[in-house]
N, C-alpha and C positions, 0 to 999 in steps of 0.2 A: 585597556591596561597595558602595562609596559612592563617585560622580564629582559634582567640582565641578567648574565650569565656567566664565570669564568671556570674556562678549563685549568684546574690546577697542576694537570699534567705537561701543559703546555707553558705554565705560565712560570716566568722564570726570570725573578729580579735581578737575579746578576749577572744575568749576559745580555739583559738587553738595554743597564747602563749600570756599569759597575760602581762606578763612584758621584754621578751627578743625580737629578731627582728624573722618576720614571717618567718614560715616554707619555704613556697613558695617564699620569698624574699633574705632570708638568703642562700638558695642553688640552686639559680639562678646561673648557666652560666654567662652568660652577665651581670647580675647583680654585681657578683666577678672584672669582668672586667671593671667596672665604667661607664656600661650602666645604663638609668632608666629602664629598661623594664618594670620591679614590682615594682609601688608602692604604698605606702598606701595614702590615700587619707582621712587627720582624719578629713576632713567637714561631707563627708556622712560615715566615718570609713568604708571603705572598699577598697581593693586592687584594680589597676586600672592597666590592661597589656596593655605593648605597640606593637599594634600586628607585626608594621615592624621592629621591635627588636628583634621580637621572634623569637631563631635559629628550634624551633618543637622538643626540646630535649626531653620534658616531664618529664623532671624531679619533676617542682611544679603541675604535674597532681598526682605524686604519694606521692609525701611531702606534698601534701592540706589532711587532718583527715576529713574532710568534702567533698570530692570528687564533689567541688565548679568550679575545671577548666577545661574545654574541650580545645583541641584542635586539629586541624582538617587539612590535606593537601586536597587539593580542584583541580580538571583540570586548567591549568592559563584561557582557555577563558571564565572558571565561571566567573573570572575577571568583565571582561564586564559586567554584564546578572545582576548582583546583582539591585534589584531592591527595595528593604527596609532593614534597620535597624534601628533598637531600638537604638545602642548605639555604640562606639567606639567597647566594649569589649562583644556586647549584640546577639543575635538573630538574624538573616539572612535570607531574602528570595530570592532566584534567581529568575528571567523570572517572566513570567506574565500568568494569563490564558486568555483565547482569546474566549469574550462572544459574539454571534450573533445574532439578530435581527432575531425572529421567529423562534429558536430554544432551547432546553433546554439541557444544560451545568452542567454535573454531576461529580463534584470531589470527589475525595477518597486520603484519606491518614489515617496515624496515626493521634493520638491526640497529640498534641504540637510540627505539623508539619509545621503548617503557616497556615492553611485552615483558621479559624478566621483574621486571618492577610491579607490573599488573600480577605475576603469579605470586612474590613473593608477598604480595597483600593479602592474597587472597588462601594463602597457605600460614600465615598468622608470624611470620617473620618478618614482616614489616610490620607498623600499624600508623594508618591511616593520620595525617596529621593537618590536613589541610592549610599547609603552608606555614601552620605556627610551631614551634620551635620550643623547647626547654618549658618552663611553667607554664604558656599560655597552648600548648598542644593539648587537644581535646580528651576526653576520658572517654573509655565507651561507651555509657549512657549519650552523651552526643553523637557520638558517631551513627548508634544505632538509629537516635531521631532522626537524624539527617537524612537516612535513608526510608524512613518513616512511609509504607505504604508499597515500596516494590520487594521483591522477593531476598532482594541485599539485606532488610533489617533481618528478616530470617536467620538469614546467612551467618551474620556475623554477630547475631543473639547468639547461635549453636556457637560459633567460633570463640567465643567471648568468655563461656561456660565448658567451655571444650569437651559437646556432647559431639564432636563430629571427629570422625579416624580420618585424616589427607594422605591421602598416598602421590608424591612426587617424583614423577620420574623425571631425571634431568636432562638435560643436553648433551654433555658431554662425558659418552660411555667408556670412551677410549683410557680415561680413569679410573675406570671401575678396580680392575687389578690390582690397583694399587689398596685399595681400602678393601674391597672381597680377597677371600682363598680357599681352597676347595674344588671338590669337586662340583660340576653341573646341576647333578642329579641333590649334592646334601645340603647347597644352596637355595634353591629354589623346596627344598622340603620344611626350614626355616621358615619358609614365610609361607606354607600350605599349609589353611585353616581349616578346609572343606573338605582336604583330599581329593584331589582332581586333577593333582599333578600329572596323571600320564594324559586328560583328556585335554587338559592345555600344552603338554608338549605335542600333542599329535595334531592338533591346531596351528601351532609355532611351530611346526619342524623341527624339534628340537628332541627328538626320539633319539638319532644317531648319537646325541656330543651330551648325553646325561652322564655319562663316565668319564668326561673329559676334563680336565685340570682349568679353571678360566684363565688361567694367567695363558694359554696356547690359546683363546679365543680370537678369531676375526672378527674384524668392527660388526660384520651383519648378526655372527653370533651373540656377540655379544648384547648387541641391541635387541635381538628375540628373549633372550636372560630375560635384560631390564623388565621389560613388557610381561615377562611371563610373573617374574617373580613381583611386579607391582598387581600383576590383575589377583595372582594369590592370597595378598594383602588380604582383600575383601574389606577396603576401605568404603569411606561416604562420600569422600570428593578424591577426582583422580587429576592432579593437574600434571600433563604430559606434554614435553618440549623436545619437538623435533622428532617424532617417533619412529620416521621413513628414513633418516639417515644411513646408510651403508645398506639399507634394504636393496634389492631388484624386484622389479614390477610385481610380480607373484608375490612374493612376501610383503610387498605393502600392502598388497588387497587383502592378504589373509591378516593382520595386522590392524588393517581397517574394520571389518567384521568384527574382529574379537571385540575391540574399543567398541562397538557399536551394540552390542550383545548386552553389556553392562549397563543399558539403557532400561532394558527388561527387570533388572531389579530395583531400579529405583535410583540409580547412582548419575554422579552430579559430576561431571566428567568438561572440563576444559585442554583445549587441544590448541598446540602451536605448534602450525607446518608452513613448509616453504612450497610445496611440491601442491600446487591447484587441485591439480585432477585428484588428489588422494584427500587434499581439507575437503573436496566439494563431495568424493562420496561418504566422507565419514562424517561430516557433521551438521546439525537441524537447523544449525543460525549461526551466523556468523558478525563477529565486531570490528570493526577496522581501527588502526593507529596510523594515524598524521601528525606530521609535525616539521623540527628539524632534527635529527639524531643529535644526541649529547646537551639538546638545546630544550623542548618542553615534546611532550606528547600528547595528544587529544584523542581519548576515545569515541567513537563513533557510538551513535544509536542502533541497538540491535538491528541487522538486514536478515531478509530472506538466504538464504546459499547462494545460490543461483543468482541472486540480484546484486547479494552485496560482493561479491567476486568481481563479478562487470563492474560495478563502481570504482571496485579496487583500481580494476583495470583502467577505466575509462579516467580517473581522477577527479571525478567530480563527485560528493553529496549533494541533490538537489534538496530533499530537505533538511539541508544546517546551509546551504546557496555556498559551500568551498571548494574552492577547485584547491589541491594540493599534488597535483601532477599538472606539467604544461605541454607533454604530449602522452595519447593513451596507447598503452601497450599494445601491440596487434600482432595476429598469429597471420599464418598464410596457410588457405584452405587446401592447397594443391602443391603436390610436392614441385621443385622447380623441375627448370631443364633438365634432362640428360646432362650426366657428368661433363664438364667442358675439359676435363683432365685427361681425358682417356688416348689423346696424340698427344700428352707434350711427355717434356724431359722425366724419365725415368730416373728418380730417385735410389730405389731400392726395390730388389727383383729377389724371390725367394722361391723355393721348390717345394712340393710337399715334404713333410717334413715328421717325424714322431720324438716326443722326449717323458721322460718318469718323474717322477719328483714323491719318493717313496712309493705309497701304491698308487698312485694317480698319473693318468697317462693319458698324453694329450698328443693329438694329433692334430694336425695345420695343414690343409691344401694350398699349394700354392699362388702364390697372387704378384700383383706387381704395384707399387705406390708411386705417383705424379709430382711434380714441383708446383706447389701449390694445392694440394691437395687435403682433405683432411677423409680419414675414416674413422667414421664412430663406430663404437666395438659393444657390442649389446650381449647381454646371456643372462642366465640366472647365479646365484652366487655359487663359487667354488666348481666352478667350469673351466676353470685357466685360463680366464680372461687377464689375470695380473703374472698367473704364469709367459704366458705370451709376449705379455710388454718387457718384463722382464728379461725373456731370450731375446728381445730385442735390445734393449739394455747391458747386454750379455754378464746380467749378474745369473744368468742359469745355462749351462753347460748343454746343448742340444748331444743328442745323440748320434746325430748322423754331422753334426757341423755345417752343415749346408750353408747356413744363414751365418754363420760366424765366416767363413768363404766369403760370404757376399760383404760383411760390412768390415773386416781386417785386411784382408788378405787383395780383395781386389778394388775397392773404392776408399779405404780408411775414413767412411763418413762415424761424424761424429754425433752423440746422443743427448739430447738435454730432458730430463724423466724426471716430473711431479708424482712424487710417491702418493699411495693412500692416502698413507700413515704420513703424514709429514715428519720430517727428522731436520730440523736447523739450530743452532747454536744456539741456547735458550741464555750464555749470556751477552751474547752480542747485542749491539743498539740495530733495532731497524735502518737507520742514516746509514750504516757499514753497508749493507744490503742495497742501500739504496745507491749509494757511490759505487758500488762495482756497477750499477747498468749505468749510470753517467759517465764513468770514465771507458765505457764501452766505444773502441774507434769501432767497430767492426759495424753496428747501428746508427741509424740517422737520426739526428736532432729530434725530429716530428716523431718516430718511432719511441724512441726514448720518454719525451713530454709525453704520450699519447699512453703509456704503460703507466706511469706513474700517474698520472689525472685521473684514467679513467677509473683506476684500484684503488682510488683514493689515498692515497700510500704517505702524501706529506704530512696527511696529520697523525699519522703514525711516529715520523719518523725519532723522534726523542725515547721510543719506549724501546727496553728490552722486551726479544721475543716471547721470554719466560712473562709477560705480561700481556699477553697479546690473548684475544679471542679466539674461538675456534675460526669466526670467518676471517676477523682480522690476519689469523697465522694463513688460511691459505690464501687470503690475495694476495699476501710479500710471496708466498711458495709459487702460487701464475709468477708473480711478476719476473720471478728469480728465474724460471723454467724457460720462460720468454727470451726473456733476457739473456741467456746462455746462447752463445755463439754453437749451433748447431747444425745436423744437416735434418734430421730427426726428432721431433718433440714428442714425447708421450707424457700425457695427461690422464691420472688415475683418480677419477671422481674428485673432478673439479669443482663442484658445484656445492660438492658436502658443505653445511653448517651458510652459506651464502641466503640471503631473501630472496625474494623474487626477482625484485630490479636487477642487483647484484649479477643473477644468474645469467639474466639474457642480455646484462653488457659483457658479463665478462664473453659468455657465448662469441658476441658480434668481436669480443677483441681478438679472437683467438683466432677467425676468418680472417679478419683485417691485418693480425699479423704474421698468420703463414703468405697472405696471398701476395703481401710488399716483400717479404724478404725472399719467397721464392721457395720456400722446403715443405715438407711434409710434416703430419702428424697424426697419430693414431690416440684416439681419447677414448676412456673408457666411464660411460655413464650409464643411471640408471633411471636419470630423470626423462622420460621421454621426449619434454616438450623442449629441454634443454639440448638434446641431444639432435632434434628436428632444428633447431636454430643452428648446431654450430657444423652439420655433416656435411659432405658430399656424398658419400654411399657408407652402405652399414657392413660390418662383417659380424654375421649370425656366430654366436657357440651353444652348441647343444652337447646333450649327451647325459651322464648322470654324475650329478654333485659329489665331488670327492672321492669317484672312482672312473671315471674316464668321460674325456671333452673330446669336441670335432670342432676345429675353428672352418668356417665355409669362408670361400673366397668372397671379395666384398661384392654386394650387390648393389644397384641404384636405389633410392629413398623408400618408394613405394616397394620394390620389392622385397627388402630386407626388412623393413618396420611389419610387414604381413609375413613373413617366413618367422621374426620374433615372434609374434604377438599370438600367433597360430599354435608355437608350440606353449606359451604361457594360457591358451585359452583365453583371453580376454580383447574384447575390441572398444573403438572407442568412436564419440558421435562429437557429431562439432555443435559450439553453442548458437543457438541464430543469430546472437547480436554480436557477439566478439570473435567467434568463428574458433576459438579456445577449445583445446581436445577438453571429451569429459567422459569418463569412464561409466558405460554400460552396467548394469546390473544383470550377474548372468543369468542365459534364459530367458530373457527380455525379450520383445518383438523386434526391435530394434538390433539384437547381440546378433540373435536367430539370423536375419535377413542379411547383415554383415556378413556374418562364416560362410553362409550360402554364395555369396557371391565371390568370396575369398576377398572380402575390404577390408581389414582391420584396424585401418588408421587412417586412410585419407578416401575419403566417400566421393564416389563419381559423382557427376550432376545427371538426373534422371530426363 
């Protein structure tokens, strides 16, 4: 089978021939030959392909200036399996995933794979259409046949008759304030059907901030909320997207457990995460999405955990014979060299240090950062880990000045700082964004191309930001961060709202481009395996959450990932086949034998 495809965000009859006949229409094949295949369509002005017309020549793939057309050859018994579409010429999803009663159901894919489109199905906001359109779209007595025999007719008998409660936690929480207000504690009582409210805040960490206004919440706060006030629901089906964002390591295992817990009653629980080690210990099976984003998506056949991660990885399904990766992802079992930064050019030199920030007081040991360097910055939330980048930043006043001495007063180096929170012009066009790193003399051609390709950034470039995704907003915010002629880069959870792939290119981009232009950078993640890709050494903060941090000077890989992990109590074991961290169950033979030896993350060879 054969899908064509147009992006109508991209597609744009008037600037890519104002007044003669379209590119893409004018050197059409079948077009010449007095078929419609292409046509313009000047109600909504936009070109309209007729996909059973299409010979697959691709010719208006390379005649569209705006790289507006896809089109795709497909196995024919995809045929069948198609199970939504947007539109004649739009987005595609095949197959279904297949949720069960008292188990938790973990997908993985790209972003603008279908994963929102798989939840929105299966949350009764979409319905199922199997490619037909307007009159000839199925009723659900089809629908239900179709699925005739696996646990889906179930499914969507109950959904049909809407004997089933869905509780939907979203993606992005950083909205919530807007639509919530209130306090903590009479939020979360709204939605307490059992009364259990303090046993689930004592769970969630969420004891301290029940008197706390949400509109003051941090993204991690916030995201314990969501969680807490979806698990009160006391829904039938919980479909939950991205649940570990803005979390740190500790509160996504405690996070994990709660979602896992919900198993014991009986509940039909679907989970989309980006962060491995947390989908592998929370969920019983897992489905994969392939495809091309914005182009069709094909759900996989239910995998084991553990198998179907490696597959992830690996890029192959052996039984559907698809490869959809052309190299597989790989970890590194053993931390590298010794720092190679520790002689060169001193960047930035700091003294111990104390500052307050209302009742919260944070102290800093001194340390000294390399040309070329990066340090990854690990702790638990509300440690002044963003305090920290900040005073580097010098949106916060130190107390002693020390550190403002070192970057005013005697170096005047400069700071280029990817907030959390992103904050960019919501009505600027991404292309504005884009022209300030091209018209950048201070960056080389290769560096430049090399920012924008690998952030995928051009097929963005026609949109306002106010339109943009949560990942899509922070790969223009990397690229903008990069891109800022600096001496200094800080990066505040980068990774948020990114996939997998996403994660460990941008990772590799952020090595690649302190180490060309020669500066430093301090990032701050929570993703571990993200944060093992893109460090040279770690600097630990401990202390207690929202009344006083210790930032420790930065340590080498293996020491600082075992000085974290040590005080989050948790260790982690490698897979045998992808050698991919995977989180321990504590108490395990395996947890035990770690601590004792003081390994927490990278295991000697015996």
């Amino acid at each position: 089978m054969r899908i064509a495809v147009l992006n109508k965000d991209k597609c744009k009859p008037d600037k890519c021939s104002p007044f003669g006949e379209k590119p893409c229409i004018k050197y059409c094949p079948r077009v010449r030959t007095g078929d419609k295949t292409i046509v313009l369509n000047e109600e909504i002005n936009k070109v309209e392909i007729a996909e059973n017309l299409c010979s697959g020549c691709g010719i208006c793939i390379k005649k569209c200036p705006f790289g507006a057309i896809s089109i795709v050859n497909l196995p024919d018994p995809l045929k069948k399996e198609m199970t939504y579409r947007y539109g004649p010429d739009q987005f595609s999803l095949f197959r279904m995933a297949i949720p069960k009663k008292g188990k938790v159901l973990g997908i993985i894919g790209q972003n603008g794979i279908g994963k929102s489109t798989l939840l929105k199905i299966l949350s009764g906001t979409l319905k199922i259409n199997f490619g037909r359109f307007s009159e000839e779209s199925p009723d659900w007595d089809e629908i239900i046949n179709y699925f005739k025999g696996s646990e889906l007719q179930q499914y969507f008998t109950e959904l049909k008759e809407q004997k089933i409660k869905i509780v939907h936690k979203p993606q992005d929480i950083t909205s919530i304030p807007q639509f919530v207000s209130g306090k903590v504690y009479e939020v979360l009582k709204k939605n307490d059907k059992n009364d259990i409210i303090q046993n689930i805040a004592e769970k969630l960490n969420l004891t301290k901030i029940l008197d706390r206004n949400i509109s003051v919440l941090s993204g991690g706060e916030l995201q314990r909320v969501a969680i807490a006030a979806g698990f009160l629901k006391d829904g039938d089906v919980y479909l939950i997207d991205e649940p570990s964002s803005y979390l740190d390591v500790s509160e996504r295992i405690k996070m994990a457990k709660l979602i896992r817990s919900m198993t014991n009653t009986d509940k039909t629980i679907i989970v989309v995460e980006h962060d491995l080690a947390i989908l592998d210990y929370l969920s019983d099976y897992v489905s994969l999405l392939y495809g091309r984003p914005g182009v069709y998506g094909i759900i996989s056949h239910p995998q084991g955990v553990r198998v179907g991660i490696n597959i992830y990885l690996n890029g192959y399904i052996k039984d559907e014979n698809t490869r959809f990766r052309e190299e597989p992802i790989r970890f590194h079992e053993r931390p590298p060299q010794e720092s190679l930064y520790d002689s060169g050019n001193i960047i930035l030199s700091y003294e111990d240090m104390e500052t307050k920030l209302g009742n919260f007081q944070l102290e800093v040991m001194g340390s000294e950062i390399h040309a070329g360097e990066i340090i990854g910055i690990l702790g638990p939330n509300g440690i002044g880990k963003s305090t920290f980048v900040n005073l580097i930043a010098e949106n916060v006043k130190s107390n002693n000045s020390k550190i403002e001495n070192e970057i005013n007063r005697r170096n005047g180096l400069k700071v280029s700082f990817k907030h959390q929170y992103i904050q960019l012009n919501e009505e600027m066009k991404v292309s504005n964004y884009l022209n300030e790193i091209k018209l950048a003399s201070y960056l080389s051609e290769s560096y430049k191309r090399r920012l924008i390709d690998n952030l995928k950034l051009n097929d963005l470039k026609d949109r306002l930001v106010s339109e943009l995704s949560g990942g899509e907003l922070q790969r223009l915010a990397i690229a903008r961060c990069l891109g800022t002629e600096a001496d200094i880069y800080l990066l505040d959870e980068p990774s948020a709202f990114l996939d997998v792939e996403m994660r460990l290119q941008v990772a590799q981009l952020i090595r690649k481009s302190i180490e060309e232009i020669k500066k430093c950078a301090f990032v701050v993640e929570h993703d571990i395996i993200t944060q093992d890709f893109i460090a040279d050494s770690i600097m630990v903060f401990k202390g207690s959450p929202g009344i006083k941090g210790r930032a420790l000077a930065p340590q080498n890989l293996r020491d600082g990932f075992n000085t974290f992990l040590e005080i989050m109590g948790i260790t982690f074991r490698r897979d045998s086949v992808t050698k991919r961290p995977r989180v321990n169950k504590l108490g395990s033979n395996k947890d035990e034998y770690q601590k004792s030896i003081n390994e927490y993350y990278y295991i000697p060879k015996k």
